[in-house]
C-alpha positions in Angstrom: 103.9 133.3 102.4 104.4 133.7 98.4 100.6 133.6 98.2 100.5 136.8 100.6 102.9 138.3 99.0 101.6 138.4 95.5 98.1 140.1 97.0 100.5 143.0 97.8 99.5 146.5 95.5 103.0 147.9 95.0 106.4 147.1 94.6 108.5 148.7 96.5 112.5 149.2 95.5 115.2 150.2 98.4 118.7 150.6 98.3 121.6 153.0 98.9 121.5 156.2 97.3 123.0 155.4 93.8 121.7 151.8 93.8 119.5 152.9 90.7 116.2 152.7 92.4 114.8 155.9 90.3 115.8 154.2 87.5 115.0 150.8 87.4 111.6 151.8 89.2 111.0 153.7 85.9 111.5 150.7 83.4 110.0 148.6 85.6 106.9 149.5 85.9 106.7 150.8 82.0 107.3 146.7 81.6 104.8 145.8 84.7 102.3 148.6 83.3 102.7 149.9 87.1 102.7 154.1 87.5 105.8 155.4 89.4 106.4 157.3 92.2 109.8 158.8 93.6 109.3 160.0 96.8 111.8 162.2 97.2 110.3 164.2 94.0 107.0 163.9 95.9 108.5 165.2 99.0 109.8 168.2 96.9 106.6 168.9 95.2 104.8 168.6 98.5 106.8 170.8 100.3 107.9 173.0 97.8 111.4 172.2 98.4 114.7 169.6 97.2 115.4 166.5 99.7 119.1 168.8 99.8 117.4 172.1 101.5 115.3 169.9 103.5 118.2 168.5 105.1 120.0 172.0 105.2 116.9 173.7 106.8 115.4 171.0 108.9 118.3 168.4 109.7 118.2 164.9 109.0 115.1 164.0 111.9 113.4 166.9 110.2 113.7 164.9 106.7 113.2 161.8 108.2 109.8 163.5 110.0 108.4 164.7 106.5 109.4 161.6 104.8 107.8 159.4 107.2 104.2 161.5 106.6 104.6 161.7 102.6 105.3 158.2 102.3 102.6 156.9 104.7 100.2 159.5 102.3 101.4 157.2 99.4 100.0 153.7 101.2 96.8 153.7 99.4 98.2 153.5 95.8 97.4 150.4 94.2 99.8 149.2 91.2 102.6 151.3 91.5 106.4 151.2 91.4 107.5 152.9 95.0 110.7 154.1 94.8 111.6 155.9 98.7 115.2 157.6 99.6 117.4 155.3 101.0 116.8 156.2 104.4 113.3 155.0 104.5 114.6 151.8 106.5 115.2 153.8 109.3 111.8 154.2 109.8 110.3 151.7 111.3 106.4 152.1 111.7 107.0 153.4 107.4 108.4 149.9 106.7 106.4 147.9 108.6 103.3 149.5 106.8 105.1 149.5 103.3 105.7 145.6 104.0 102.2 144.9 104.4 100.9 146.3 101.2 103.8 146.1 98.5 106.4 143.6 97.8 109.8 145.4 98.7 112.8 144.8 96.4 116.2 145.6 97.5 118.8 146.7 95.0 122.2 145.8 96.4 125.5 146.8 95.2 128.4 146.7 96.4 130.4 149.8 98.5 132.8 150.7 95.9 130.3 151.1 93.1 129.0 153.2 95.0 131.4 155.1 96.4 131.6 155.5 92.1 128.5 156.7 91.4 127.8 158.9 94.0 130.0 161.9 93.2 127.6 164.5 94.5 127.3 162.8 98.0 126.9 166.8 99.6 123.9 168.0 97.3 122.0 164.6 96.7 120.3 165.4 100.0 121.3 162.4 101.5 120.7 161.4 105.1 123.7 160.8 107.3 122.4 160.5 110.7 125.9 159.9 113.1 127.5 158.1 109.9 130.6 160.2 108.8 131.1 158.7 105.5 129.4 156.3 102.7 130.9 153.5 104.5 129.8 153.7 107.3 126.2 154.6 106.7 126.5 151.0 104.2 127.5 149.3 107.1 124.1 150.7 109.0 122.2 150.1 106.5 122.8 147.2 104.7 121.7 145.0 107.6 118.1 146.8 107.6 117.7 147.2 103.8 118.1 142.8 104.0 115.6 142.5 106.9 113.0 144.3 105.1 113.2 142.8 101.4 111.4 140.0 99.9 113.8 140.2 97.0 117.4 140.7 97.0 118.6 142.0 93.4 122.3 141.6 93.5 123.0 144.7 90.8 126.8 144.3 90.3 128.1 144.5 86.8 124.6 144.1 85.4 122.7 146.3 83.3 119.5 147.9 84.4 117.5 145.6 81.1 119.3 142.4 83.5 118.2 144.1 86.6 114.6 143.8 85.8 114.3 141.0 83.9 115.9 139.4 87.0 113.0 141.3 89.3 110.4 140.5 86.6 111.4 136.4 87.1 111.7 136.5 90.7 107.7 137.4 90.8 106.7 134.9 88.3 106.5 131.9 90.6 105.3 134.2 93.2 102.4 135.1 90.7 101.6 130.9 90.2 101.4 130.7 94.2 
């Protein structure tokens, strides 16, 4: 399995909203000499629009819907640092073709850093479905974001230099495979 996952093109980073995926996609692939994508800022370029009125005009399935044909427009990049909103697990056929051509990383902290960090919860444009607060869309998500990674990057109380030096050594056996 290492072997197949090393021929992968991408690397791809999920998380919860406020994980740092933007961020530590950035660094990483300045120190991977990978380009970067955010999707959501794709998304918004695309559709001349934020993720937030998005959401306020279309809903959360009519975010979902766009997201799911940006991101599958984004498949044939080779050598690039993916970094999708957190709701892109909910998509199914999107992470079943992200999985097959880029390693996916999960960034996992813990609920009450993130409750923390994400002080503009109503404006971030973030995707609730049925879940009525932060915890519970955790709770929904944390399960899928584990099923889908290759990596787990526990994040807590380390620095986002740590966080990628600790991605960075997880893919060097991979790379001798």
């Amino acid at each position: 399995m290492k072997k197949k996952i090393m021929k992968k093109d991408n690397i791809t980073l999920i998380g919860m909203p406020g994980s740092g995926k933007s961020t530590i996609s950035k660094l990483l692939a300045k120190k991977l000499n990978f380009d970067f994508i955010d999707t959501d800022e794709y998304i918004a370029k695309q559709e001349k629009m934020s993720p937030q009125q998005i959401v306020d005009t279309k809903g959360d399935k009519g975010f979902l819907k766009i997201e799911k044909k940006r991101i599958l427009e984004l498949l044939p990049l080779k050598k690039y640092i993916i970094s999708p909103g957190g709701c892109v697990v909910y998509l199914t056929r999107v992470m079943s073709a992200i999985k097959g051509l880029s390693l996916i990383v999960f960034l996992d902290l813990p609920l009450d850093v993130l409750e923390k960090r994400l002080i503009n919860q109503e404006t971030r444009g973030m995707i609730w479905l049925e879940s009525k607060s932060l915890k519970e869309l955790y709770i929904k998500r944390s399960p899928l974001y584990k099923k889908y990674a290759d990596i787990t990057i526990n994040c807590f109380q380390k620095s986002d230099k740590q966080i990628v030096q600790e991605i960075i050594k997880k893919l060097t056996p991979l790379k001798r495979n």
